[in-house]
N, CA, C, O and CB atoms as a CASP TS submission, in Angstrom:
PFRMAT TS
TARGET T0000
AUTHOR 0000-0000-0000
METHOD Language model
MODEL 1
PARENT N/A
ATOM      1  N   UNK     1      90.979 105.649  44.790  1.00  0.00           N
ATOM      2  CA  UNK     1      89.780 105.535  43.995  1.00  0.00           C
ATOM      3  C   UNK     1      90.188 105.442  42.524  1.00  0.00           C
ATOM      4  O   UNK     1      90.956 106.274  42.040  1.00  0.00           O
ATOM      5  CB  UNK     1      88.823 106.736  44.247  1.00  0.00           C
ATOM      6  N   UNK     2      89.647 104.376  41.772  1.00  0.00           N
ATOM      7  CA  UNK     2      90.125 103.982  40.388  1.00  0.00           C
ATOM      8  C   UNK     2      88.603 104.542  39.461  1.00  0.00           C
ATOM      9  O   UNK     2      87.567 104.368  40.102  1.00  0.00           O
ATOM     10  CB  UNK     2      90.555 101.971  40.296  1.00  0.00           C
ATOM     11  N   UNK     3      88.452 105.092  38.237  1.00  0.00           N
ATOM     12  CA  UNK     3      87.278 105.226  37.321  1.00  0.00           C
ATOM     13  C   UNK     3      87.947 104.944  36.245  1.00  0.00           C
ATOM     14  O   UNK     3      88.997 105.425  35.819  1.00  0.00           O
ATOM     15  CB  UNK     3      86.483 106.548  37.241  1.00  0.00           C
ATOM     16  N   UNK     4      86.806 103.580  35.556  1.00  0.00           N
ATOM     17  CA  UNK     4      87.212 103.481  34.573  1.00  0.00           C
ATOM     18  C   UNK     4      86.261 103.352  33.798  1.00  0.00           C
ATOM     19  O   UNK     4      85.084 103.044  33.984  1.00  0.00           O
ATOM     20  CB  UNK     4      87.985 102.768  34.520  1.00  0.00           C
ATOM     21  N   UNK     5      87.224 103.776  32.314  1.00  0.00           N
ATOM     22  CA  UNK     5      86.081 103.600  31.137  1.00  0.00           C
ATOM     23  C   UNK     5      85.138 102.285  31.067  1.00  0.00           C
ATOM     24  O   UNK     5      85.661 101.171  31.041  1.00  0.00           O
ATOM     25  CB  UNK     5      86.837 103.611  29.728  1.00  0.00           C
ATOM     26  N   UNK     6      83.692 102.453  31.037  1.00  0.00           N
ATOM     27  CA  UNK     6      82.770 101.645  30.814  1.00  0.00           C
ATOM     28  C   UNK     6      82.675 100.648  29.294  1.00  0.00           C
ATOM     29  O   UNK     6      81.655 100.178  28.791  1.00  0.00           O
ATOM     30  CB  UNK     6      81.710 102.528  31.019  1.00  0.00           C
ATOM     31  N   UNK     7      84.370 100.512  28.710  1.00  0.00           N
ATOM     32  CA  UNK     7      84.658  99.867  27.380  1.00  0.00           C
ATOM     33  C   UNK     7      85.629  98.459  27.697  1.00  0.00           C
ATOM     34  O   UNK     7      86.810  98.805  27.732  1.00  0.00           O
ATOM     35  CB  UNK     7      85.508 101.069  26.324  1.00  0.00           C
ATOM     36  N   UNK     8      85.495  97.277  27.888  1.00  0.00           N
ATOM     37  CA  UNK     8      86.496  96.394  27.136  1.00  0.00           C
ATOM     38  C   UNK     8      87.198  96.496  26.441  1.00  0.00           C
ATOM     39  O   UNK     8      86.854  96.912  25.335  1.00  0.00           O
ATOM     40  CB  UNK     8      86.283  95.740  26.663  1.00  0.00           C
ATOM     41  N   UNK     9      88.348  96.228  26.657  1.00  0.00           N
ATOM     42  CA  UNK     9      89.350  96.107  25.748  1.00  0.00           C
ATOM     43  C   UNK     9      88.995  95.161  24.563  1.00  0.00           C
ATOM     44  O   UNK     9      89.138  95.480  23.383  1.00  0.00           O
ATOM     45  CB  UNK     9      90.529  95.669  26.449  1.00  0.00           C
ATOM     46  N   UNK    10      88.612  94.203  24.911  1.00  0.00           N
ATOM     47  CA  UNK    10      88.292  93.240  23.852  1.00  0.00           C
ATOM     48  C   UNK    10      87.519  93.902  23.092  1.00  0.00           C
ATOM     49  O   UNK    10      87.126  94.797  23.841  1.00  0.00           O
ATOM     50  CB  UNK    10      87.692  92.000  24.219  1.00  0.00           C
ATOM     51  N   UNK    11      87.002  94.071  22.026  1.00  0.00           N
ATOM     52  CA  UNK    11      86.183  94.146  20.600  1.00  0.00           C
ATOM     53  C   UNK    11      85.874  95.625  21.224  1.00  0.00           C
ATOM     54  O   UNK    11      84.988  96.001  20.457  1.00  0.00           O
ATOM     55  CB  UNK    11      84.630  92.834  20.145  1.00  0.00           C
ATOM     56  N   UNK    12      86.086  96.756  22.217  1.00  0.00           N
ATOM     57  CA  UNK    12      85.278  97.590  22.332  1.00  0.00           C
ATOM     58  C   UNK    12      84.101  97.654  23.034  1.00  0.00           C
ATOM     59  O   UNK    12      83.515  98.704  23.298  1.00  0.00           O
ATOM     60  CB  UNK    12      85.119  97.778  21.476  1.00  0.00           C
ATOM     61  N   UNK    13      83.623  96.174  23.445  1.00  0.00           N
ATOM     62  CA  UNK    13      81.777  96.371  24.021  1.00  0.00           C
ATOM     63  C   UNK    13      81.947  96.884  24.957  1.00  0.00           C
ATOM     64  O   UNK    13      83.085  97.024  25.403  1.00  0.00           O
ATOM     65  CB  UNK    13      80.701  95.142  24.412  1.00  0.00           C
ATOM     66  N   UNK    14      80.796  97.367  25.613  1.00  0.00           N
ATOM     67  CA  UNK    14      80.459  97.954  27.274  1.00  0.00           C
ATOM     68  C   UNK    14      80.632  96.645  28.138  1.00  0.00           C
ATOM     69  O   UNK    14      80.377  95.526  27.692  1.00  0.00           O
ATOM     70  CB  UNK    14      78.611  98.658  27.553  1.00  0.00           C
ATOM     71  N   UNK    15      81.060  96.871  29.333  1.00  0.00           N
ATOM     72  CA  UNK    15      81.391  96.515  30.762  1.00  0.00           C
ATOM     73  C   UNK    15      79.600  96.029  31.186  1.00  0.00           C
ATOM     74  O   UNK    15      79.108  94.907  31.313  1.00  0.00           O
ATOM     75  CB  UNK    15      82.230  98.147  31.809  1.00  0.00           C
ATOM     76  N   UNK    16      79.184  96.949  31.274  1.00  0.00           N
ATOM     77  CA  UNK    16      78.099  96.608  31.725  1.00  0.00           C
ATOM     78  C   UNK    16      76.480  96.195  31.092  1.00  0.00           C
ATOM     79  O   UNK    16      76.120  96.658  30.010  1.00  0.00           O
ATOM     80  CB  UNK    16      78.124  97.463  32.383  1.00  0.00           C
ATOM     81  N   UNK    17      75.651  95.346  31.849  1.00  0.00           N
ATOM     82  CA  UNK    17      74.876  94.200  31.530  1.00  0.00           C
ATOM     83  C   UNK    17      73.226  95.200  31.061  1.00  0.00           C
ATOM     84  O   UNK    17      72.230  94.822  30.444  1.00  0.00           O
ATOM     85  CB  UNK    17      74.829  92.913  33.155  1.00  0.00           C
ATOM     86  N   UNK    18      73.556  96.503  31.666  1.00  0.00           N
ATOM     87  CA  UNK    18      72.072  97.783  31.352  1.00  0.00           C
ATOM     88  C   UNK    18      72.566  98.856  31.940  1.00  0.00           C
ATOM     89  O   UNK    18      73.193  98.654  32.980  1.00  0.00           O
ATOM     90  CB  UNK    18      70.327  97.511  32.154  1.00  0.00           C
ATOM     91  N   UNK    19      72.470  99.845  31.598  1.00  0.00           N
ATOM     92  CA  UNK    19      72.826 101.040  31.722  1.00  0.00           C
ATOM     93  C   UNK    19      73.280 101.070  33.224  1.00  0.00           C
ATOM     94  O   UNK    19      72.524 100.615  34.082  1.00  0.00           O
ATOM     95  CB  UNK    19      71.738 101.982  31.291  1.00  0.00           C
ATOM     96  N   UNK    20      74.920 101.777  33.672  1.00  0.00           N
ATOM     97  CA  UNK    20      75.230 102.310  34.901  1.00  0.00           C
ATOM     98  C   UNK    20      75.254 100.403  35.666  1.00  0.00           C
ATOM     99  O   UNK    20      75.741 100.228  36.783  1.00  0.00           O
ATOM    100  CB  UNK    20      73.789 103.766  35.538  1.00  0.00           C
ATOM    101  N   UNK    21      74.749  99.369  34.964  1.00  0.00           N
ATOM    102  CA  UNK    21      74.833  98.163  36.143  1.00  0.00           C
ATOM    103  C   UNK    21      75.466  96.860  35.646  1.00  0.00           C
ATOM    104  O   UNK    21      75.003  95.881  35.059  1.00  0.00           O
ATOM    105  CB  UNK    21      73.295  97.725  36.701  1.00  0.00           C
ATOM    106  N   UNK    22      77.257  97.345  36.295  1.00  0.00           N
ATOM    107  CA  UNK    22      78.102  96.346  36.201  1.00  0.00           C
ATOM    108  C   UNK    22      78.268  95.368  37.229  1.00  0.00           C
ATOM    109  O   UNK    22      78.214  95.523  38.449  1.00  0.00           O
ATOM    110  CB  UNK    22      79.145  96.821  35.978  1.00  0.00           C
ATOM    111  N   UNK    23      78.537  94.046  36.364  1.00  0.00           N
ATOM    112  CA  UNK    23      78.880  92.664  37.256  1.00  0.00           C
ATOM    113  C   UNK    23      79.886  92.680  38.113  1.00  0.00           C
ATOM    114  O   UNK    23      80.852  93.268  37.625  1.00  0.00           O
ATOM    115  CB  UNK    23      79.229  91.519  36.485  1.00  0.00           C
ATOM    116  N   UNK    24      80.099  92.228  39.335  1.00  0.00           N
ATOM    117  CA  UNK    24      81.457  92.522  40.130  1.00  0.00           C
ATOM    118  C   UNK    24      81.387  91.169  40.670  1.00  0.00           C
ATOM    119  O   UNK    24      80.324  90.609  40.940  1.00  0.00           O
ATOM    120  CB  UNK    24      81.547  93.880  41.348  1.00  0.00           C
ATOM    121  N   UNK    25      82.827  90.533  40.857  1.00  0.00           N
ATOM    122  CA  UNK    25      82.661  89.235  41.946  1.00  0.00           C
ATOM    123  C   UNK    25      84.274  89.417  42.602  1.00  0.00           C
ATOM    124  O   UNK    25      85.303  89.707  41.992  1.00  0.00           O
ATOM    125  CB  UNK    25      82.307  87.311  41.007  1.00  0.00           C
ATOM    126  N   UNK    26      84.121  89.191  43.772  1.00  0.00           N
ATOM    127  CA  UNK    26      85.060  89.429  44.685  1.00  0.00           C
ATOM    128  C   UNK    26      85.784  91.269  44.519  1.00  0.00           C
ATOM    129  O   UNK    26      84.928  92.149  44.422  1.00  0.00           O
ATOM    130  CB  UNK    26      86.204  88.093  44.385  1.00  0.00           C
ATOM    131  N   UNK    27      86.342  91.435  44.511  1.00  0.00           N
ATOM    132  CA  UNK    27      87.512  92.494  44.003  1.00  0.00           C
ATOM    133  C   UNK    27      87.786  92.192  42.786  1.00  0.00           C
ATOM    134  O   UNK    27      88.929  91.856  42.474  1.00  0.00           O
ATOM    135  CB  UNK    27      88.868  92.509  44.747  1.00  0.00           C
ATOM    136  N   UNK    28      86.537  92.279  41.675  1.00  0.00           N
ATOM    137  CA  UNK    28      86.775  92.247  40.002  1.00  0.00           C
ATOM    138  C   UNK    28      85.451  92.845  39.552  1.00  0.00           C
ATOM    139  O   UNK    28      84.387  92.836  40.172  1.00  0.00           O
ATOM    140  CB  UNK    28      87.036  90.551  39.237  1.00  0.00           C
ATOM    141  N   UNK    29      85.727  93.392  38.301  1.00  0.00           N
ATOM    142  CA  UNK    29      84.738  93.697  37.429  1.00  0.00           C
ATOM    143  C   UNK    29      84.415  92.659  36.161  1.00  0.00           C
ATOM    144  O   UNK    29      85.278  92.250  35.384  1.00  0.00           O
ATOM    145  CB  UNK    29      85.104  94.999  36.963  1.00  0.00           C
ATOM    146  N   UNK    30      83.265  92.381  36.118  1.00  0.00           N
ATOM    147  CA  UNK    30      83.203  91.348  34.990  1.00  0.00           C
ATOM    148  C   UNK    30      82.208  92.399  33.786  1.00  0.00           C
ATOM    149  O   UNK    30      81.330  93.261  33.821  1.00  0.00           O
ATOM    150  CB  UNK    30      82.291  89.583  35.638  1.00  0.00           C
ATOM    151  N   UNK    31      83.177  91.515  32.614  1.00  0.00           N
ATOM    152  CA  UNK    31      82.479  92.336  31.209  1.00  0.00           C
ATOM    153  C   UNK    31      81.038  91.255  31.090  1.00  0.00           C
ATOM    154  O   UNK    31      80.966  90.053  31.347  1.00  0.00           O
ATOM    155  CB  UNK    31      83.804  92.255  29.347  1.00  0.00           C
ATOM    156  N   UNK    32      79.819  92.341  30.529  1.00  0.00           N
ATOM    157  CA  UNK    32      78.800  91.365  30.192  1.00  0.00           C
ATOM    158  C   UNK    32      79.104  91.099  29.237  1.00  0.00           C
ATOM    159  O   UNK    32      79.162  89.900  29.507  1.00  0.00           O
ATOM    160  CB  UNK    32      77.566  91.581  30.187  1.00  0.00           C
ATOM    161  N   UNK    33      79.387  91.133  28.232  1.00  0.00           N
ATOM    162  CA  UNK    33      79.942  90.307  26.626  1.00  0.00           C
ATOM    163  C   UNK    33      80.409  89.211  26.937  1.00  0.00           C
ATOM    164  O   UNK    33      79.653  88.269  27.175  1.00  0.00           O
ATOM    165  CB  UNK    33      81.181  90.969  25.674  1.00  0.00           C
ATOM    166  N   UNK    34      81.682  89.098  27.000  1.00  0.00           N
ATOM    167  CA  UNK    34      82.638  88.014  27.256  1.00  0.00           C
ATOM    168  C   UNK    34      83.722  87.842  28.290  1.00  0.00           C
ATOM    169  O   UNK    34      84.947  87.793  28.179  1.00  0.00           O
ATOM    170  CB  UNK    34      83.223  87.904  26.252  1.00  0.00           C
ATOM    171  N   UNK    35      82.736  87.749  29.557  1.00  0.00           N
ATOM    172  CA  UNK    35      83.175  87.551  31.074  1.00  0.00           C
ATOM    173  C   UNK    35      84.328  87.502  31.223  1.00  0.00           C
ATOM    174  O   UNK    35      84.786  86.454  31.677  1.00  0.00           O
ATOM    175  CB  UNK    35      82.775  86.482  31.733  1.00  0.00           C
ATOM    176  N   UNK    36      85.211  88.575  30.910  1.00  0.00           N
ATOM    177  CA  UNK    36      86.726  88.909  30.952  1.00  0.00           C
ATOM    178  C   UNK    36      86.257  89.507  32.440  1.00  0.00           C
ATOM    179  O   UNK    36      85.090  89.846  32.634  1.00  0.00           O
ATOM    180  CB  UNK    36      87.564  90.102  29.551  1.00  0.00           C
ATOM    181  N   UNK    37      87.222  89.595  33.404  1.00  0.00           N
ATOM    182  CA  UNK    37      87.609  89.761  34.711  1.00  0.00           C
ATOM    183  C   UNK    37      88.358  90.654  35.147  1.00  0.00           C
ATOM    184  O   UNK    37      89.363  90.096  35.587  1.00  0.00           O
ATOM    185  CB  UNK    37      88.061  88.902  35.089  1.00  0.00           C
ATOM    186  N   UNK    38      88.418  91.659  35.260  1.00  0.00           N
ATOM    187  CA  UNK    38      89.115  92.539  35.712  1.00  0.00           C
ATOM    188  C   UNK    38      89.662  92.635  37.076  1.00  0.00           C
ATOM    189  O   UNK    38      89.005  92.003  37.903  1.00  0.00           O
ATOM    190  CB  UNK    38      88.541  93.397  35.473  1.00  0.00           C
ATOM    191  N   UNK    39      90.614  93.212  37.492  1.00  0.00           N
ATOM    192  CA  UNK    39      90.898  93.892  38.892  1.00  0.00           C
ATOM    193  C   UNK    39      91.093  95.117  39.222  1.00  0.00           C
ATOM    194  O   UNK    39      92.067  95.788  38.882  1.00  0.00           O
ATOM    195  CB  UNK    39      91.823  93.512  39.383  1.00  0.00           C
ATOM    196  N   UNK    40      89.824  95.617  40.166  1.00  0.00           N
ATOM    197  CA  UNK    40      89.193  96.729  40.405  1.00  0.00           C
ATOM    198  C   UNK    40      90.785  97.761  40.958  1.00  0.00           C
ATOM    199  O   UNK    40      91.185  98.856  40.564  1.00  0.00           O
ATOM    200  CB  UNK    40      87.760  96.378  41.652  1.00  0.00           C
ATOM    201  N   UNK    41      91.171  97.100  41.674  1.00  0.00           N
ATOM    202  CA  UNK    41      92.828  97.831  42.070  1.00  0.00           C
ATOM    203  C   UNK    41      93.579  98.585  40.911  1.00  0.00           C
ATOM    204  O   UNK    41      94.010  99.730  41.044  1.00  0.00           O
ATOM    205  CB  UNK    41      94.030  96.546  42.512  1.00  0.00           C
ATOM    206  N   UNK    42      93.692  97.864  39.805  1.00  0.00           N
ATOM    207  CA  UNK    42      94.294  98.622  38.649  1.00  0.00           C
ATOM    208  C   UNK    42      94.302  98.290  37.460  1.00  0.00           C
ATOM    209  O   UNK    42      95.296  98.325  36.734  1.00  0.00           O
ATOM    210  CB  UNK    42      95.380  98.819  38.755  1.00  0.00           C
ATOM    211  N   UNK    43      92.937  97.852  37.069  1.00  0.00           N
ATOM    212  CA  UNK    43      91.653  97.377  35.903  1.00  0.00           C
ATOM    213  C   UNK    43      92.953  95.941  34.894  1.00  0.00           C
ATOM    214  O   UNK    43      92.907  95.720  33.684  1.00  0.00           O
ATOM    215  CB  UNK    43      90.917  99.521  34.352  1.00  0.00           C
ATOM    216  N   UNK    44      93.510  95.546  35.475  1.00  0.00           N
ATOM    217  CA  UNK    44      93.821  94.975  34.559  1.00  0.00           C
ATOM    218  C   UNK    44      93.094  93.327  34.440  1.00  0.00           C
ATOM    219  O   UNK    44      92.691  92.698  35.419  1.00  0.00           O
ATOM    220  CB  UNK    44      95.231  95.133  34.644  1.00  0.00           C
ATOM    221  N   UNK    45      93.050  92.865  33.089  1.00  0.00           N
ATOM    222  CA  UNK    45      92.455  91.414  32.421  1.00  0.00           C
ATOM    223  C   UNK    45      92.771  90.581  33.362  1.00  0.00           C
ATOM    224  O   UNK    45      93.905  90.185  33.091  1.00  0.00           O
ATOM    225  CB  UNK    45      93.066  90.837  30.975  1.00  0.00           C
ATOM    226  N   UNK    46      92.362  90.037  34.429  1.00  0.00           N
ATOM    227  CA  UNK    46      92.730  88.197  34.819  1.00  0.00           C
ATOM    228  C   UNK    46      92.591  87.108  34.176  1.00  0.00           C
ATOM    229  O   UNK    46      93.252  86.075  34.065  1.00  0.00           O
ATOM    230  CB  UNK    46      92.077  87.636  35.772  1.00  0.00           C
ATOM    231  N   UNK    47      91.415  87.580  33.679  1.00  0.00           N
ATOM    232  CA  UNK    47      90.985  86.340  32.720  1.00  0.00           C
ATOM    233  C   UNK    47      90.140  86.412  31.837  1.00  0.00           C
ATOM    234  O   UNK    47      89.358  87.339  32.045  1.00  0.00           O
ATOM    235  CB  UNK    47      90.520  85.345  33.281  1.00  0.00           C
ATOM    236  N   UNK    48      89.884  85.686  30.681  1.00  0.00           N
ATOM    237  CA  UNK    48      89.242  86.195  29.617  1.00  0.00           C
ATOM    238  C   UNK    48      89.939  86.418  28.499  1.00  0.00           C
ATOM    239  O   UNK    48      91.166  86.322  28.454  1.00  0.00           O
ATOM    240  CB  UNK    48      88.694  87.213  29.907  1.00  0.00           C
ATOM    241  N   UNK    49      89.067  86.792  27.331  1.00  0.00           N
ATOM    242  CA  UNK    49      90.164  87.244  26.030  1.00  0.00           C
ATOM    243  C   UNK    49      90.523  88.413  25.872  1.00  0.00           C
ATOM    244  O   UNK    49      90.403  89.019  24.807  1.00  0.00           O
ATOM    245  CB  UNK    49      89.749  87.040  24.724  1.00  0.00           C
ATOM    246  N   UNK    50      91.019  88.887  26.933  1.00  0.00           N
ATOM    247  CA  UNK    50      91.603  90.625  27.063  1.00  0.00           C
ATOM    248  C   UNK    50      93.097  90.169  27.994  1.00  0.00           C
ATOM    249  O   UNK    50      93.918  90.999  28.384  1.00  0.00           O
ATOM    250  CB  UNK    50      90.151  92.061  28.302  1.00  0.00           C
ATOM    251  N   UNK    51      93.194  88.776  28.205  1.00  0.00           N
ATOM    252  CA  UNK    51      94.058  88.546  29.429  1.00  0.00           C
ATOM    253  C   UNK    51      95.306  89.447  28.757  1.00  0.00           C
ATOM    254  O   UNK    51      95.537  89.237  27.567  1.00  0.00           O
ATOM    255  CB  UNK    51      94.425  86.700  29.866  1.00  0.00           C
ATOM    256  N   UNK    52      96.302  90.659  29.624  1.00  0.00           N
ATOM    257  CA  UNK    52      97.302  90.846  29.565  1.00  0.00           C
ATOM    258  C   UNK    52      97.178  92.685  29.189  1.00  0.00           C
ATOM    259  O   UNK    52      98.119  93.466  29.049  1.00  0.00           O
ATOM    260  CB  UNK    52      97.915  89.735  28.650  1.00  0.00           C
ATOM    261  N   UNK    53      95.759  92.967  29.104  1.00  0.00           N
ATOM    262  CA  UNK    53      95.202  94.197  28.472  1.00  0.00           C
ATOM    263  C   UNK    53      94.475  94.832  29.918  1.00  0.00           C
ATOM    264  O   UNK    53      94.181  94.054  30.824  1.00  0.00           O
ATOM    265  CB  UNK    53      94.009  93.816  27.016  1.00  0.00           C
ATOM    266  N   UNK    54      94.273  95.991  30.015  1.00  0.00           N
ATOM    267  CA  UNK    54      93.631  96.945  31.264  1.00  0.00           C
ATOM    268  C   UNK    54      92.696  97.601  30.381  1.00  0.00           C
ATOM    269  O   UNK    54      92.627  97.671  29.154  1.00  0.00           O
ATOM    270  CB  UNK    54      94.740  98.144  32.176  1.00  0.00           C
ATOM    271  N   UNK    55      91.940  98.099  31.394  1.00  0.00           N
ATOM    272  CA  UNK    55      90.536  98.506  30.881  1.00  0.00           C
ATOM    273  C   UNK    55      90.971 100.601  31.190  1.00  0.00           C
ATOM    274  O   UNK    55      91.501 101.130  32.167  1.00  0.00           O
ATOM    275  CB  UNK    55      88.805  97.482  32.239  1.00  0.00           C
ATOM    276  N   UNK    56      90.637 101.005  30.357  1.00  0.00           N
ATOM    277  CA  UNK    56      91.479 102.914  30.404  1.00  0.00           C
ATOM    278  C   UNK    56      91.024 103.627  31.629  1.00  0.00           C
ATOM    279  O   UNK    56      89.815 103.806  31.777  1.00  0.00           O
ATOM    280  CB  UNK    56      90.859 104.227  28.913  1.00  0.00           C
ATOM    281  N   UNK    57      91.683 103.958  32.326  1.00  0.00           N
ATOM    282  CA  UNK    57      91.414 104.648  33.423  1.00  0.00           C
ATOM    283  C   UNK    57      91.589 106.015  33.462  1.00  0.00           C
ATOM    284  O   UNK    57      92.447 106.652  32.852  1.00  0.00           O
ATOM    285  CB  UNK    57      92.025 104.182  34.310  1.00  0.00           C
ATOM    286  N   UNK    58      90.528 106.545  34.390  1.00  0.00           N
ATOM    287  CA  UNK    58      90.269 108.037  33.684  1.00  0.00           C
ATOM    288  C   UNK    58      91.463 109.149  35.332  1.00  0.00           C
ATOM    289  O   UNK    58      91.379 108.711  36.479  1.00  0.00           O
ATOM    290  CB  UNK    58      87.586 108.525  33.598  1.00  0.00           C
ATOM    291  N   UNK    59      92.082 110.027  35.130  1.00  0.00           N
ATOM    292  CA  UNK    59      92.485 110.642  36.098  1.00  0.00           C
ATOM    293  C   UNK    59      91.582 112.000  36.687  1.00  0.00           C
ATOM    294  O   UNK    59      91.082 112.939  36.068  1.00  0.00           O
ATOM    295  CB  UNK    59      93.757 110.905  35.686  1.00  0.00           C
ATOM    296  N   UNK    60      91.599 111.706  38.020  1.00  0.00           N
ATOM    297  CA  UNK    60      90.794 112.520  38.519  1.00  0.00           C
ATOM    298  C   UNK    60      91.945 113.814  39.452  1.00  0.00           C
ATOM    299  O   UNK    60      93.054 113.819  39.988  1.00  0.00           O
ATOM    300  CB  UNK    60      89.648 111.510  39.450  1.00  0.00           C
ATOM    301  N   UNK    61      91.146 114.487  39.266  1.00  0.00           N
ATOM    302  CA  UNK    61      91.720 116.153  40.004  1.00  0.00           C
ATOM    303  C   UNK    61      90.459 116.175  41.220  1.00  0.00           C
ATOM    304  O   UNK    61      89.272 115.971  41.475  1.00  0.00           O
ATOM    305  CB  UNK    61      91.557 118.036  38.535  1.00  0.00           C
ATOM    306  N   UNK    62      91.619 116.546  41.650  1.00  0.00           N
ATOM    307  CA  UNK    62      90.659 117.052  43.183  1.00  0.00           C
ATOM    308  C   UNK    62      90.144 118.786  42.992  1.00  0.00           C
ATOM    309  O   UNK    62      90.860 119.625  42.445  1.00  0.00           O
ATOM    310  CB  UNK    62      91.997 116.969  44.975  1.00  0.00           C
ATOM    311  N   UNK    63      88.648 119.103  43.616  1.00  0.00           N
ATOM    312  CA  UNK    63      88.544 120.344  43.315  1.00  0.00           C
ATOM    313  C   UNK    63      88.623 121.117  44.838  1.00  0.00           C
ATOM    314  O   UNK    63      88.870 120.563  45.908  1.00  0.00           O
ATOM    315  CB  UNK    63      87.205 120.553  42.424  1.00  0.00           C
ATOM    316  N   UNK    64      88.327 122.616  44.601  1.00  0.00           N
ATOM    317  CA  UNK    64      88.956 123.286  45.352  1.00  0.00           C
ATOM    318  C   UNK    64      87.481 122.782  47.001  1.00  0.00           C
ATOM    319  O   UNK    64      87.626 122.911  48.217  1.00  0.00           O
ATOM    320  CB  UNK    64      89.247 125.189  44.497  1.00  0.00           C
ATOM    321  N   UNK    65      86.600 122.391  46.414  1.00  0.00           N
ATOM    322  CA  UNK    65      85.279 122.458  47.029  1.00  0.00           C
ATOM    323  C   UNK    65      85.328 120.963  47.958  1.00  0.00           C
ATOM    324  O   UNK    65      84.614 120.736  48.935  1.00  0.00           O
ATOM    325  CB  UNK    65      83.931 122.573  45.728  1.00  0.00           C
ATOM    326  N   UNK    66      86.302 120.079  47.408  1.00  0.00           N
ATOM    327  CA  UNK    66      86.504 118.728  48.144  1.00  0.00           C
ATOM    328  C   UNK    66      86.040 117.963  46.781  1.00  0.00           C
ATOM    329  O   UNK    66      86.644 116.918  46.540  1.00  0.00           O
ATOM    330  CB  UNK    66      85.468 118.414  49.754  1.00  0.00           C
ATOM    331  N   UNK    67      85.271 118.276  46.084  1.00  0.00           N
ATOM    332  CA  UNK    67      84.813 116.739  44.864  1.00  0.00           C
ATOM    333  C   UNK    67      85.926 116.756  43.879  1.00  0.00           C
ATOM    334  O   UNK    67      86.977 117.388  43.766  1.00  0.00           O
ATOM    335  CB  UNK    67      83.057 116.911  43.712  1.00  0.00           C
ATOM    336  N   UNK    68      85.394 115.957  43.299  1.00  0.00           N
ATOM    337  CA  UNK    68      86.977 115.304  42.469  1.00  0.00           C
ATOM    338  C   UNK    68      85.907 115.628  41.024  1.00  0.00           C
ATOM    339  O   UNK    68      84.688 115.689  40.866  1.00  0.00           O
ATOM    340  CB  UNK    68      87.747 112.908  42.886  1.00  0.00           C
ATOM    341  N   UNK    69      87.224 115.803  40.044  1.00  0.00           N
ATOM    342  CA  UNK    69      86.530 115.783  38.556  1.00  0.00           C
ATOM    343  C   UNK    69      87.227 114.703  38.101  1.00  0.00           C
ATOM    344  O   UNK    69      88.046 114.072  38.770  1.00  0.00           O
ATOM    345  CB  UNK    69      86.691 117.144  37.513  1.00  0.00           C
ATOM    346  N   UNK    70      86.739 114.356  36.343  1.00  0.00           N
ATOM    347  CA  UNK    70      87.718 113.319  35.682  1.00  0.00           C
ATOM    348  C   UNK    70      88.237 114.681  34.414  1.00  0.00           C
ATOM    349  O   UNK    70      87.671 115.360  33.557  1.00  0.00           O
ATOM    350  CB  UNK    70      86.702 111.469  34.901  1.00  0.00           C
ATOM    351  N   UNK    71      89.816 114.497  35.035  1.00  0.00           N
ATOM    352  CA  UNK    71      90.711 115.073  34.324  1.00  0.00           C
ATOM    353  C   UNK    71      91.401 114.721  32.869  1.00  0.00           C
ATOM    354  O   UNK    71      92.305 115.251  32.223  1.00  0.00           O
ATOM    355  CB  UNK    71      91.480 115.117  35.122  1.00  0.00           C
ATOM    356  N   UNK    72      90.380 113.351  32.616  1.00  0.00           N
ATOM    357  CA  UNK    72      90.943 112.807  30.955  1.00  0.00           C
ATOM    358  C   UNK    72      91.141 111.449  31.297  1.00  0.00           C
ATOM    359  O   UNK    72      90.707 110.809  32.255  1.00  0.00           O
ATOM    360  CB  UNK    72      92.579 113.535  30.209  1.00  0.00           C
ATOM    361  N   UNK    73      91.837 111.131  30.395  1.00  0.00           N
ATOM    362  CA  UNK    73      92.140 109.320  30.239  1.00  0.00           C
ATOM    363  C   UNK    73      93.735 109.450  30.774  1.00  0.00           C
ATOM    364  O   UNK    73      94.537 110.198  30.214  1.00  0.00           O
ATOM    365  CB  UNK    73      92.002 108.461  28.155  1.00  0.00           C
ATOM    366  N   UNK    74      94.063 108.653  31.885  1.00  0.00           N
ATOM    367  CA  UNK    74      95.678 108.832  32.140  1.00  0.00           C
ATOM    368  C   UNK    74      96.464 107.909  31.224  1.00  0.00           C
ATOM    369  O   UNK    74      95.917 106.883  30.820  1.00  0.00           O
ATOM    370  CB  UNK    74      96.129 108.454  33.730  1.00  0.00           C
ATOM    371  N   UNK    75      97.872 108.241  30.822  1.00  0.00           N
ATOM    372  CA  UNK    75      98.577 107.855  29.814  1.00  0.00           C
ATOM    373  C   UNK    75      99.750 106.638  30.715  1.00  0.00           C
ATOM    374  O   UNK    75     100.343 106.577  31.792  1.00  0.00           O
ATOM    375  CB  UNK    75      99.260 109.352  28.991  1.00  0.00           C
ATOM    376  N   UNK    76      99.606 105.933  29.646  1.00  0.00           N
ATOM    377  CA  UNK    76     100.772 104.946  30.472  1.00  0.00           C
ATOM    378  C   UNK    76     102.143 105.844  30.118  1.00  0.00           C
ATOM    379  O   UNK    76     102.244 106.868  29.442  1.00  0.00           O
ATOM    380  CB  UNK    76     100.921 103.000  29.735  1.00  0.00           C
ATOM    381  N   UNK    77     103.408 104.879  31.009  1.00  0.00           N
ATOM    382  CA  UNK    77     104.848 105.609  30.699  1.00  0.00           C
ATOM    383  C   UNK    77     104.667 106.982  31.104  1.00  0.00           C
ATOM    384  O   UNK    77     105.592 107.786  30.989  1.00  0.00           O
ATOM    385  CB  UNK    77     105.343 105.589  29.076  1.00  0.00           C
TER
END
């Protein structure tokens, strides 16, 4: 399971087109701004003007109860 920040890399805008409701086509996330393409597997740019950039992915902890939290933004390297 991947969560990621609801931000583009490009200029900063939101991912999504109205609150909580993002574009998806096949196994991708599309930005409503400027239909950069993501891949939901491991957020990175396919296409678009972000190509070569990933969208920040947040790390999740498992809790003791079975649900998962978001443990922060994970760090590359």
């Amino acid at each position: 399971m991947h969560v990621y920040r609801n931000q583009c890399p490009h200029q900063g805008r939101l991912l999504d087109f109205a609150p909580g409701r993002v574009l998806a086509k096949d196994d991708a996330l599309v930005c409503a701004a400027h239909g950069a393409v993501f891949a939901m597997a491991d957020g990175r740019c396919l296409q678009g003007p972000c190509r070569g950039e990933s969208l920040a992915e947040y790390a999740l902890e498992p809790q003791a109860d079975g649900r998962l939290s978001i443990a922060g933004l994970k760090t590359s390297g």
